[in-house]
Each structure stands twice: as C-alpha cells, then as structure tokens.
C-alpha positions in Angstrom: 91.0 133.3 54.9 89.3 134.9 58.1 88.6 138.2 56.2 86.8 136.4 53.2 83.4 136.4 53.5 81.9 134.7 50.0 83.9 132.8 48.1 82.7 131.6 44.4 84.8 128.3 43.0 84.4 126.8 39.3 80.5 127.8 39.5 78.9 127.2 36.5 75.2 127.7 36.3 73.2 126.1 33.1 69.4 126.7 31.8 68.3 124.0 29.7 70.8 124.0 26.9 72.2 127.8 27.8 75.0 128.0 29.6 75.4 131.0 31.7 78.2 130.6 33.6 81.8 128.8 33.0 83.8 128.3 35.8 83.6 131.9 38.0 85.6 132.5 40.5 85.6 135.4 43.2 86.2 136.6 46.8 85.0 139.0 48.5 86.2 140.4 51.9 85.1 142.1 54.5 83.4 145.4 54.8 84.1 145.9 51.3 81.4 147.3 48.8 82.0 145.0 46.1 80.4 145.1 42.9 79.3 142.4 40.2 79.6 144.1 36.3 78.9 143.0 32.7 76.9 143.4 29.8 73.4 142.9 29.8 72.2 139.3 29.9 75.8 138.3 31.7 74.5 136.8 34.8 75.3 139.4 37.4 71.5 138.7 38.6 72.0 135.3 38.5 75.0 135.5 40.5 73.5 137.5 43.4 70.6 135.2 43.2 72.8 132.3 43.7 74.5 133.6 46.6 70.9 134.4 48.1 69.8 130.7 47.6 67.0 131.9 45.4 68.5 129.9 42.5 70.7 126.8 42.0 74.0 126.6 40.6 75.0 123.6 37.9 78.2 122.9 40.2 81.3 124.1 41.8 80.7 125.9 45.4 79.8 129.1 46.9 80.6 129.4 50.6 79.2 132.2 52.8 80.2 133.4 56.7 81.8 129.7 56.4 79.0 127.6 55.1 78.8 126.1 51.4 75.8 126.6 50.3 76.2 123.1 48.1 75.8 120.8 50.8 73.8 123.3 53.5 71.0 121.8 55.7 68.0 123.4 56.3 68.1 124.8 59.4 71.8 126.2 58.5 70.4 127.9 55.4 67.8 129.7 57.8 69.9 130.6 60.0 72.4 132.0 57.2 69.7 134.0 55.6 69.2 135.8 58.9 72.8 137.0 58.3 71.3 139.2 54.7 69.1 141.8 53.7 68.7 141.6 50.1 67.1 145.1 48.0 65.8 144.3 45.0 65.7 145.8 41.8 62.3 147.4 42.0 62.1 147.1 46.0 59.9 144.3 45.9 57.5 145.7 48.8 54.4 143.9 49.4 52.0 146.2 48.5 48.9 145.7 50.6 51.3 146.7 53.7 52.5 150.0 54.6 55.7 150.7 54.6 56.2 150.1 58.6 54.5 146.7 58.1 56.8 145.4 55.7 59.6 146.3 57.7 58.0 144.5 60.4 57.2 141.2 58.8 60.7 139.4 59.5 61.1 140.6 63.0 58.0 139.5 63.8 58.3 135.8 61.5 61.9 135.4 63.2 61.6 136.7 66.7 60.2 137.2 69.7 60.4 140.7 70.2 57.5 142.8 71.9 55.2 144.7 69.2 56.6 147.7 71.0 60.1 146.6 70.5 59.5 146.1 67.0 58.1 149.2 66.4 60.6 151.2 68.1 63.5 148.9 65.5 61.2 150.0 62.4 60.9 153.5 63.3 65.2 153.6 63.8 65.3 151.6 60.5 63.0 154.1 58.8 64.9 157.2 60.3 68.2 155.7 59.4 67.7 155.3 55.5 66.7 158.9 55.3 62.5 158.5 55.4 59.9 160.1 57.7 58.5 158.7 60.5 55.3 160.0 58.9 56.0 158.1 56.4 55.6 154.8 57.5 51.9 154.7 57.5 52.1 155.1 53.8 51.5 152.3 51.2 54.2 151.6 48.6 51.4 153.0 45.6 51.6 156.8 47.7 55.1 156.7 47.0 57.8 157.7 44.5 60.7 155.6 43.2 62.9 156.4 45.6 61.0 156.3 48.6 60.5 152.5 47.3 64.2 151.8 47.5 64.8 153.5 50.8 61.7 151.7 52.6 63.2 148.2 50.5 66.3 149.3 52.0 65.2 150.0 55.6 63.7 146.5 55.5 66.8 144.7 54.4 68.5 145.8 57.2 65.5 145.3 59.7 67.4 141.7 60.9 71.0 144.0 61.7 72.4 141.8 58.9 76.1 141.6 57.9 76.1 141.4 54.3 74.0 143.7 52.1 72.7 142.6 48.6 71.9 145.3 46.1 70.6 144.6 43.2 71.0 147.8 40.8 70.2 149.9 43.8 70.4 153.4 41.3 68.7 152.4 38.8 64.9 154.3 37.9 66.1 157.3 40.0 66.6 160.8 39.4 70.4 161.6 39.0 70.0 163.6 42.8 68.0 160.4 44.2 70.7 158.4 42.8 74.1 160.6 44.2 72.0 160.7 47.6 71.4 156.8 48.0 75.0 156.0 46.9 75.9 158.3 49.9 73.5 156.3 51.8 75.3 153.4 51.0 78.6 154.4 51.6 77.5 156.1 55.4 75.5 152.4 56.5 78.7 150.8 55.7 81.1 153.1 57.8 78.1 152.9 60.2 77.0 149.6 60.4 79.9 147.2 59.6 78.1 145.9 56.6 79.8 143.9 53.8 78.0 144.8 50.7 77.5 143.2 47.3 75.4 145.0 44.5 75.0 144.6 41.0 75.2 148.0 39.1 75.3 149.4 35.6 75.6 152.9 36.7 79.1 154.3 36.3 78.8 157.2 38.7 77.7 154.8 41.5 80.2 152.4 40.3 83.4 155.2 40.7 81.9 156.8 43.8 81.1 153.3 45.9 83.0 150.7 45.0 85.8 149.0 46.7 86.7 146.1 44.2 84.5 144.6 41.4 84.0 141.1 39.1 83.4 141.7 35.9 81.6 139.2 34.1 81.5 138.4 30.0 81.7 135.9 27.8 80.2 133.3 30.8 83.6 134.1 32.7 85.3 136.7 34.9 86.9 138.6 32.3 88.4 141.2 35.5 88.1 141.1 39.7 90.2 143.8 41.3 90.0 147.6 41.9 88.6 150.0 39.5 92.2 152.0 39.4 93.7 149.1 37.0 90.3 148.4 35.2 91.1 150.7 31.8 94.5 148.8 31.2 92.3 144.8 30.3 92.4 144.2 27.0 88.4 143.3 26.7 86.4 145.1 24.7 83.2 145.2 26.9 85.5 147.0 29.4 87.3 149.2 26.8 83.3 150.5 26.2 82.0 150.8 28.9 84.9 152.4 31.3 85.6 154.4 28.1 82.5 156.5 28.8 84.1 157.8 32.4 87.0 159.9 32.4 88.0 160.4 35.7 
C-alpha cells in the first residue's frame, strides 16, 4: 500500500439523470506515468477533475498521498492541492499576465518567498520546460500553441509538486511539438520524482509515455494494466482503437 498513491473505489459520478460512471476502480503507484483512456464522452475529464477536487463524485472514495477526499477538511484539501500541478487542456493561462506572472501567482498566494526568490524559481521553471528566458515577458496572445503548454506546464510545477495532472497534454500540436513534449514528460519524471496522471487520445504519446493505463467504456473500467496485454481484451473500443498502432 505504501507505493500507491491514488486509489479510486466504487466511484460513481451522476449528472442529473446521466450517469457517468458505475463503480470505477483504479490504483496508481508511484512515479508511474499513468494514463486514463476511452471514447469520447467516457469521463476520462471527469475523472481527473474529480481527483483534483474541481468536481464531486455521486459516492464511493478517492484517496490521495493518504487523504480521502470524501470526508477531507478544508485546510487538508489545501494543503493536498499544494502537492499538484494540474495542465489543462488548452493551458488555461490567465491572459492579462505574462508568462513569468502566471508562474508566479501560486508562489506568491502560498508563500513567503522573497520577490527575488520567486523570480529566480520562475526563471528555473521556465528554463526547465524548454522556453526562453526571454520569453517570459511575453503574454500568452504572442505565443503559439505549444509555447502555451510549456509555460502551463512550467507553472504546474512552480509548487515542486509530486503528482502531475495532464489533461490531453498533445493535443493541438504539431506532430514535432508533440514527440518533443512527450520527451519532456518522460525527462521531468526521471528528473523530478513526479507521479503523473494524464488523459490522452494520442496513440504515439500513449506507446512512447505510458507506464500503465485505465480504460474507461461503457461507465466502467473495461482494462487497467500495461499496454503490452492491451490488444488481447475482447472490447470493441479497444479492438479500434489499439487496432490503428502496429507496433
């Protein structure tokens, strides 16, 4: 149990009358990369967004770094969220600060660093996702897609988190931009310690960075394990979509 890191149990999460998910269950350990797969519409968003506390589950439990987040207290949920950085789909940068200011903004809400020290932690956050330093004047409008996902990046890990969310992380870029940041990814693990969770429809990425996945249809895992024994379920989502990659 001491490797496990987030544990799922019976969730099931409900809008209105839809139900979305039936009784999931997951683990996921250590410094793994770990990804969460399925057809469109699945949940795999909803998922990640219930791990991050941005959304409520129906019932059953997810625990985190040993808290469960069904019965968490305030103060135990901020400190948790200290623990992640989250990337978002489209980066989610504020756009009226540049690109060193919203790296900023949680070491300066969540500490007591120096400005100097801060600057100094964005400038090594900036340098070690692959960006500029003369790029961190820049406002997220100057800047291309993948810049946006680097500097969202950068800022996820501005707090030295543990656990990493990625949410489609590839998606939008170039097929280079996309190789290069799953390279990324795999060297701030190795570097950093991270456990990582990301949510990915991009089978390159998939093959070339992931440790274990869930798959989820039909409101349930239909697979969790490695990708090596993926082609041998009998489910047709995953007889479609692994179909495409012949390794």
């Amino acid at each position: 149990m001491m490797n496990t890191v987030i544990e799922v149990k019976d969730v099931k999460t409900v809008f209105g009358s839809r139900v979305v998910h039936e009784s999931l269950n997951l683990t996921i350990q250590k410094g793994e990369i770990y990804g969460l797969l399925g057809p469109s519409g699945c949940g795999k968003t909803t998922l990640m967004r219930e791990m991050v506390m941005l959304q409520k589950y129906h019932s059953g439990s997810i625990n985190i770094l040993g808290y469960d987040l069904t019965h968490i207290s305030s103060s135990d949920a901020q400190k948790l969220r200290r623990e992640w950085g989250v990337l978002f789909q489209a980066g989610a940068l504020f756009s009226s600060l540049t690109l060193k200011e919203n790296i900023a903004l949680a070491l300066q809400e969540y500490t007591d660093l120096s400005p100097k020290m801060i600057e100094e932690i964005v400038h090594f956050k900036i340098n070690l996702v692959g960006l500029k330093k003369s790029d961190a004047n820049l406002y997220p409008s100057q800047i291309s897609g993948g810049m946006k996902k680097k500097a969202g990046l950068a800022r996820a890990l501005a707090m030295d988190p543990k656990l990493l969310f990625l949410d489609e992380p590839t998606s939008g870029l170039d097929p280079i931009s996309a190789r290069e940041f799953d390279a990324l990814i795999l060297e701030l693990r190795s570097l950093l310690g991270l456990t990582i969770v990301m949510v990915s429809h991009d089978l390159q990425s998939i093959y070339d960075t992931l440790d274990r996945v869930a798959i989820i249809d039909h409101k349930k895992i239909a697979y969790e394990g490695s990708l090596a024994n993926v082609k041998s379920i009998d489910n047709k989502f995953i007889k479609t979509f692994f179909g495409k990659y012949n390794e």
